[in-house]
C-alpha positions as CSV (number, residue, x, y, z in Angstrom):
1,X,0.0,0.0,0.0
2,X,2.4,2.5,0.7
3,X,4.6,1.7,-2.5
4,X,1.6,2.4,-4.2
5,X,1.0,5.7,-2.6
6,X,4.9,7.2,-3.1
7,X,4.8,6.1,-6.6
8,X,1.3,7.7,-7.1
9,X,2.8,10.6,-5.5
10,X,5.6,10.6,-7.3
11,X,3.7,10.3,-10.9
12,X,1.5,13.1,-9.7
13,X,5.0,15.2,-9.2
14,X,6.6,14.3,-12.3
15,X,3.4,15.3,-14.0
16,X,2.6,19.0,-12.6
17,X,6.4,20.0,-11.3
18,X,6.3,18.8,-7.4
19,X,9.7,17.9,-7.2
20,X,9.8,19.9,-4.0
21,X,6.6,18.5,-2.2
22,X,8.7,16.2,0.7
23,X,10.7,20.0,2.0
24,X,8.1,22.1,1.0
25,X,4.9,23.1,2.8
26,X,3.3,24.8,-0.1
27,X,4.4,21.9,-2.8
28,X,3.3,19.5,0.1
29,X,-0.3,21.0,0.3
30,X,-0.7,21.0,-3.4
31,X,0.4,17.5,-3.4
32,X,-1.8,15.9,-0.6
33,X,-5.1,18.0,-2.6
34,X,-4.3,16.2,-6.0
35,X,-3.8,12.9,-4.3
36,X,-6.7,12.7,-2.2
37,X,-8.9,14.1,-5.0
38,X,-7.8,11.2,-7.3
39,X,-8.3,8.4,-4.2
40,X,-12.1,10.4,-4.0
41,X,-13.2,10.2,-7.5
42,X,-11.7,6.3,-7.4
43,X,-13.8,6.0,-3.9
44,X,-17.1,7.6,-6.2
45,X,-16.1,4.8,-9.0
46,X,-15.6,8.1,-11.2
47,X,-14.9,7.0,-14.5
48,X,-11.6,8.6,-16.7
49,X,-13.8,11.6,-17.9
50,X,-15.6,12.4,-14.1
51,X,-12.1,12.1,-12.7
52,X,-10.7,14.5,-14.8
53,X,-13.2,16.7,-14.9
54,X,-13.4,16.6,-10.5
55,X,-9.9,16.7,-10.5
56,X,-9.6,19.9,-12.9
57,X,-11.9,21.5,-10.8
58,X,-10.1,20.9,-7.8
59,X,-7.0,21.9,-9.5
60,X,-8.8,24.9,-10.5
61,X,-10.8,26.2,-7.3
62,X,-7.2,25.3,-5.8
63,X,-5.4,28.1,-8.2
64,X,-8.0,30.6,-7.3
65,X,-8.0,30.9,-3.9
66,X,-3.8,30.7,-3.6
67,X,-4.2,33.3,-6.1
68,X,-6.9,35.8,-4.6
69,X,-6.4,37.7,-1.1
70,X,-6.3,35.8,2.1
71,X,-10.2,35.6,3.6
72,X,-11.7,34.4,-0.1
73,X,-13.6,31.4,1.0
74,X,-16.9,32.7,-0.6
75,X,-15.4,33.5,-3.7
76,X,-13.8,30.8,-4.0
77,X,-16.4,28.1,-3.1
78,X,-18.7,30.0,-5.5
79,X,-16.4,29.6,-8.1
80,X,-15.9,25.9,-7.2
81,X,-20.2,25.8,-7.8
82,X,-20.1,27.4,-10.9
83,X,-17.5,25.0,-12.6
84,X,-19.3,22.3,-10.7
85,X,-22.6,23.3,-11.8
86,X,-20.8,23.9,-15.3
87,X,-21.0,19.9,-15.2
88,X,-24.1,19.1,-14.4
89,X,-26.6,20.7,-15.8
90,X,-27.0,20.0,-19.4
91,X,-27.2,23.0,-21.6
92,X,-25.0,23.1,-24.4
93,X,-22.8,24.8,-25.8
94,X,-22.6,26.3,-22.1
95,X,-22.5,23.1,-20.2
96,X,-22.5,19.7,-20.4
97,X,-24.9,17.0,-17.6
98,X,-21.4,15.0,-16.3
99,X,-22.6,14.5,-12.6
100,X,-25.8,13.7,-11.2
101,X,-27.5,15.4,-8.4
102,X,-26.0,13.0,-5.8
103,X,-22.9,13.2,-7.3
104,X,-23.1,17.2,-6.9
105,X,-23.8,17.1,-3.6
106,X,-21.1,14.2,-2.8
107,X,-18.8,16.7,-4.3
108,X,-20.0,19.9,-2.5
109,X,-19.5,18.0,0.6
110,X,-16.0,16.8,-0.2
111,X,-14.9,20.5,-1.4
């Protein structure tokens, strides 16, 4: 189990730069909010196109508030329910029905 988890861990810093995340707090954060988003959408049984589109929300919500003033967590978490929302509802061009209601609030939850 925990060979599995370093070499997850170490695929996830190969693949977005984390060479840093055992020293450093900030790399280490990033790191633990990937990883644990993947093992949620494998908990959900997400398939390849509900994991990625969870995880680039997660990646996404992540780069807003690190990017925005301390003290953002409404911002933030309404810009986490607009992508999510974004995903299930089915409207297109706009949007596209990827998660279900459960799903939604399983999600809302987890965030």
């Amino acid at each position: 189990e925990t060979l599995n988890v370093d070499h997850n861990k170490q695929v996830l810093a190969d693949k977005f730069h984390l060479d840093a995340w055992k020293e450093t707090p900030k790399d280490a954060i990033t790191m633990d909010l990937y990883y644990y988003t993947l093992q949620f959408a494998r908990d959900m049984k997400f398939n390849r196109e509900k994991t990625s589109a969870f995880f680039s929300i997660m990646k996404k919500t992540h780069e807003v508030a690190v990017e925005t003033p301390f003290g953002n967590l409404e911002q933030t978490f309404r810009y986490f329910k607009e992508l999510i929302l974004c995903h299930a509802v089915s409207r297109p061009p706009h949007s596209i029905e990827l998660f279900n209601v459960d799903e939604v609030r399983k999600l809302t939850e987890y965030a």
